[in-house]
MIBA-19336 format. One line per field, with one value per residue (C-alpha): residue in one letter; x, y, z. Coordinates in steps of 0.001 Angstrom, whole numbers. Layout:
r = (A, ...)
px = (X, ...)
py = (Y, ...)
pz = (Z, ...)
***
This chain:
r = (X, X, X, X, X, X, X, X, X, X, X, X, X, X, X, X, X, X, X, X, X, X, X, X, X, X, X, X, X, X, X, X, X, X, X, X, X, X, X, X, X, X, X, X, X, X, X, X, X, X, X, X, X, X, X, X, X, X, X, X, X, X, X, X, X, X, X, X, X, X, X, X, X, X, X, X, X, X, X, X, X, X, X, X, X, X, X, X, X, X, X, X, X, X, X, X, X, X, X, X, X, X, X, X, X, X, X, X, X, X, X, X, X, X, X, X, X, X, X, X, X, X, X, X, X, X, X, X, X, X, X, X, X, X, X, X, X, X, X, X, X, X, X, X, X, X, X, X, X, X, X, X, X, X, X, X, X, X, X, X, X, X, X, X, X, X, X, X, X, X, X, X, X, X, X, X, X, X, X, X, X, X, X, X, X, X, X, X, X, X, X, X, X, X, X, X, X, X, X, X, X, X, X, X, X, X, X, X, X, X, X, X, X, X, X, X, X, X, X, X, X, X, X, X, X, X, X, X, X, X, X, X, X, X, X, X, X, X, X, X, X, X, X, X, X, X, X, X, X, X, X, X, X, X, X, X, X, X, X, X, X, X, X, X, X, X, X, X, X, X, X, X, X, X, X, X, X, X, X, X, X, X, X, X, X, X, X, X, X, X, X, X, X)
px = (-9659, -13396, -15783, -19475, -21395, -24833, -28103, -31747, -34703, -37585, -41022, -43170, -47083, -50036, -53504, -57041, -58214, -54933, -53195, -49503, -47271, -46406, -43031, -41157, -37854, -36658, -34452, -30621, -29152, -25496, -22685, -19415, -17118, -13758, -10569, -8903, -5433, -5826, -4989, -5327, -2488, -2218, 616, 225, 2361, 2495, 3821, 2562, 5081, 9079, 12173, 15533, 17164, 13438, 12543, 9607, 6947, 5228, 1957, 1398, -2082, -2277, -5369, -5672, -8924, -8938, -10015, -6377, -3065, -643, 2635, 6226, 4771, 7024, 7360, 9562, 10015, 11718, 12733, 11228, 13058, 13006, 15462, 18032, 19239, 16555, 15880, 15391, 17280, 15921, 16120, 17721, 15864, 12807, 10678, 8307, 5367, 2154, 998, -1290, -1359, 2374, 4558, 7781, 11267, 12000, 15640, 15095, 17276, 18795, 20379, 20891, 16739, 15226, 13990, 12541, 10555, 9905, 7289, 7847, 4939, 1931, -1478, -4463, -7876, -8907, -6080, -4057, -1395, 529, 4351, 5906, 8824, 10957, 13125, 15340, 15643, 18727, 20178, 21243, 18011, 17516, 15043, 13695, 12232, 8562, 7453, 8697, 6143, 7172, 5826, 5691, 6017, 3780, 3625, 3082, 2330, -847, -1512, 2506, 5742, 5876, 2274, 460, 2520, -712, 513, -1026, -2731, -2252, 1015, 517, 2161, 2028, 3175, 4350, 5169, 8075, 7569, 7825, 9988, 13009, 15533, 17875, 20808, 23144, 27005, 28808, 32485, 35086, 38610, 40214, 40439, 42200, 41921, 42953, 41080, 41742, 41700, 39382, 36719, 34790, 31995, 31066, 27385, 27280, 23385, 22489, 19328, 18698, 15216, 13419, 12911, 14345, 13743, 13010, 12432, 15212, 16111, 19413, 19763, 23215, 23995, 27493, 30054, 30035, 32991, 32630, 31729, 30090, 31802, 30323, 27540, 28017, 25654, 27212, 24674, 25615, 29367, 27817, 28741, 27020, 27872, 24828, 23600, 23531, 19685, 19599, 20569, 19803, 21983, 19897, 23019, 21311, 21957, 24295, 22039, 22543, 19530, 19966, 18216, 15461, 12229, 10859, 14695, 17041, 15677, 17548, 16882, 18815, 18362, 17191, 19832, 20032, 21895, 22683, 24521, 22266, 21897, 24116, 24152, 26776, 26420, 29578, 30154, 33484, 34050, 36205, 37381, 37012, 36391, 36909, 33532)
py = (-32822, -33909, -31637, -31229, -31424, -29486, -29718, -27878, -27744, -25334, -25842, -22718, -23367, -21031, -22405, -20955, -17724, -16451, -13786, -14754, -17763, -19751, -21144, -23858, -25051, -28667, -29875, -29899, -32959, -33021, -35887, -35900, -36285, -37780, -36635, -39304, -38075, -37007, -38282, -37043, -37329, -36315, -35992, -37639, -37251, -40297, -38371, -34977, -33618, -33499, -33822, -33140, -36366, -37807, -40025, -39285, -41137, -39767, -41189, -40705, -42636, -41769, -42274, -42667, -40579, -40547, -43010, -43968, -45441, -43658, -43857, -42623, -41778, -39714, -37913, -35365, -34081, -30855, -32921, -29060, -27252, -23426, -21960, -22883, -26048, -28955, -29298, -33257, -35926, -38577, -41937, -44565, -48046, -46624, -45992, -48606, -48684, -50950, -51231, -54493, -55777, -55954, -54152, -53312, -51700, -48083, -47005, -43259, -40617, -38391, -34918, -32028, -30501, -33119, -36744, -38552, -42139, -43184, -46194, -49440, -49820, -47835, -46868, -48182, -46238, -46469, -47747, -46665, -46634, -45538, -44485, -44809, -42926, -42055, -38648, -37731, -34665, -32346, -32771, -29338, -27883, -24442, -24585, -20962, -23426, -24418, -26396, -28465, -27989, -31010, -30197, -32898, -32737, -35679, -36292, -38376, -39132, -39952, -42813, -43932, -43207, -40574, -38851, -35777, -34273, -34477, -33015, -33214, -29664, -28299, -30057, -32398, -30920, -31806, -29793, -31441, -28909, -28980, -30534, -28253, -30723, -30570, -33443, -33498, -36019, -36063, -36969, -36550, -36759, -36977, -34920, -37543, -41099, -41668, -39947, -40406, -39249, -35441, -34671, -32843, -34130, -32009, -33361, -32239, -33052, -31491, -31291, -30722, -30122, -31351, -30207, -27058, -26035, -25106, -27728, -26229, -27029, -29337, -31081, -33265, -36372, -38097, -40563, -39460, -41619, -42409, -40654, -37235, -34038, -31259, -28059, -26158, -26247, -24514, -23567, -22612, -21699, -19108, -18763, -17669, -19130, -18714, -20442, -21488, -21000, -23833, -23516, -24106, -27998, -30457, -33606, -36589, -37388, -40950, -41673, -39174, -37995, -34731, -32968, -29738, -27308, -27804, -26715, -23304, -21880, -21635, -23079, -24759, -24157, -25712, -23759, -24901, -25975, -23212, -22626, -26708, -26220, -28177, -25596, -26515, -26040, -27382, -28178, -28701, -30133, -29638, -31736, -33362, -37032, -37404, -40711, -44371, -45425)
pz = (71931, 71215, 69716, 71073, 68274, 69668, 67890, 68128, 66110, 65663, 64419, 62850, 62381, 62024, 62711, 61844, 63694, 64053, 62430, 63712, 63437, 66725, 67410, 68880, 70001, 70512, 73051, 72052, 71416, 71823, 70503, 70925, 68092, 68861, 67551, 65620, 67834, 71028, 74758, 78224, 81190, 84898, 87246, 91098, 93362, 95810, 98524, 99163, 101443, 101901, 103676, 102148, 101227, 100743, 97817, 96139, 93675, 90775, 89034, 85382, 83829, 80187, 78201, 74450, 73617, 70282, 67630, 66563, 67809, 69131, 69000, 70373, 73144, 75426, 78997, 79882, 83167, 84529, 87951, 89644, 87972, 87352, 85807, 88220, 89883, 89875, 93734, 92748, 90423, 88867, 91698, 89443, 88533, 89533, 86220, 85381, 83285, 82867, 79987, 77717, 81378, 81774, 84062, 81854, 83276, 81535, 81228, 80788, 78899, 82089, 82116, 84337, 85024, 82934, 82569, 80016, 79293, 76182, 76139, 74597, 72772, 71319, 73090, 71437, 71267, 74476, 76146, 79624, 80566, 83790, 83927, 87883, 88382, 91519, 92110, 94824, 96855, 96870, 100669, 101014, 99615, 101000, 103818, 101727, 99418, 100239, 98063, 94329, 91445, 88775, 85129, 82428, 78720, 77173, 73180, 70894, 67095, 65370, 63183, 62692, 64141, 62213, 61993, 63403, 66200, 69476, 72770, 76229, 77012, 80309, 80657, 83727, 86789, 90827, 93784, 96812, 99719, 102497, 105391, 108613, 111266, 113390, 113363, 115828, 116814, 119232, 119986, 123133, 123689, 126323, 126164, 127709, 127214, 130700, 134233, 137699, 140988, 141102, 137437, 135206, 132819, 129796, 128325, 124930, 123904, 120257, 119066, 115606, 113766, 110314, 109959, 108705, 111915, 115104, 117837, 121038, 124634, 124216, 127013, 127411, 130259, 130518, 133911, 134922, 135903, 139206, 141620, 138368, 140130, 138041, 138206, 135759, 132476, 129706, 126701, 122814, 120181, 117420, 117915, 121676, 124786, 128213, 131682, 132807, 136482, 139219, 139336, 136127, 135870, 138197, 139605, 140723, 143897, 144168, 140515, 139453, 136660, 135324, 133713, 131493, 131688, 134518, 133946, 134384, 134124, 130796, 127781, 125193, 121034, 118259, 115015, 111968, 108827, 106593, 103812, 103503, 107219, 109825, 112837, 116226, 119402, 121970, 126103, 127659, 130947, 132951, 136595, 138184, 139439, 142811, 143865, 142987, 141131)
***
């Protein structure tokens, strides 16, 4: 890295009448001496926050600040990982670098916890240059997991492809941290596919959550067919079932609209996934066919 090179002078004089020497000190001049090999390099994430599934965009710039070329100049990146699984992969076709002006497609060298670029040309004294890269998410990363720290390796040699050995000191690292969401679809299906007037009909409205966490004061609306009479609403979340109470639901008779739960009664909460599993919860509705729409 450069060196300061700091400088101060003193002056000593005497003059007559005195009997002891007077001082002085100069100001200090300082100059920076360059290393002939050296280079700085940061990490940016583009994205600062996560979903599982997410893509996300990294940002290296790397500067030549020495007074020579460098060359074989390489990245390596741990993808977050930690001694375990990397919670991200490398996304593919997405490295890139610009370099001389030129924005040039990288095919990196991929393995399990790693990724790395090599660049297709040397950095000049003085020079930039910025490697794009995208990574991936796991799916089923545990929701336990807060936050991905990515640390990259950068190196190069001095002078030739085969010169002084100059690495990038702290290794460039960025931390993006989970976002805190609930995602929650829903399907809805019929146990039979045909019914007469006077048979019954279950409804199965299946809700699951994707997200970190649990959604709550969920509320479900479904129009009925017209002629379907609701005999009973039920509520399944944990391998737990509960009837729920006539006051707790409402039927719009005009409409036949069916709102569960009503407010200021039962309250509905999907959990959030865990363990890869998205959390559940399932409303069933039983009736029967008693008119003719």
């Amino acid at each position: 890295m450069p060196t300061p090179l700091n400088n101060q002078a003193s002056v000593t004089y005497t003059y007559q009448g005195s009997t002891e020497q007077g001082t002085a000190n100069s100001n200090i001049t300082t100059t920076t001496l360059l290393d002939p090999y050296s280079m700085t390099a940061v990490k940016i994430p583009v994205f600062t926050t996560f979903r599982n599934g997410d893509r996300l965009t990294y940002l290296i710039p790397i500067r030549n600040t020495g007074t020579g070329t460098l060359y074989n100049v390489t990245i390596s990146d741990n993808l977050g990982s930690a001694g375990g699984d990397p919670p991200t992969s490398y996304f593919p076709d997405s490295a890139y670098v610009y370099a001389d002006g030129k924005l040039t497609a990288l095919v990196p060298k991929v393995a399990v916890g790693t990724v790395s670029f090599s660049l297709p040309c040397p950095i000049s004294s003085g020079q930039d240059a910025l490697l794009i890269f995208g990574t991936k998410v796991d799916n089923a990363l545990e929701n336990t997991v807060s936050s991905i720290r990515n640390t990259a390796t950068v190196t190069a040699t001095g002078g030739s492809t085969s010169g002084t050995l100059v690495t990038v000191t702290p290794a460039p690292t960025a931390t993006v941290t989970r976002e805190q969401y609930a995602d929650l679809s829903i399907y809805k299906q019929a146990d039979k596919s045909i019914v007469q007037v006077g048979d019954t009909l279950t409804y199965t409205f299946t809700l699951t959550n994707t997200g970190s966490e649990a959604a709550t004061g969920v509320t479900i609306t479904d129009i009925l067919p017209a002629g379907f009479s609701v005999s009973s609403v039920s509520l399944a979340i944990g391998g737990q079932s509960t009837v729920l109470p006539t006051g707790s639901y409402a039927l719009d008779t005009a409409t036949n609209t069916l709102t569960v739960p009503t407010k200021g009664t039962v309250s509905i909460t999907v959990p959030a996934m865990s363990a890869g599993t998205p959390g559940v919860a399932v409303l069933t509705v039983s009736g029967t066919i008693v008119s003719q729409p």
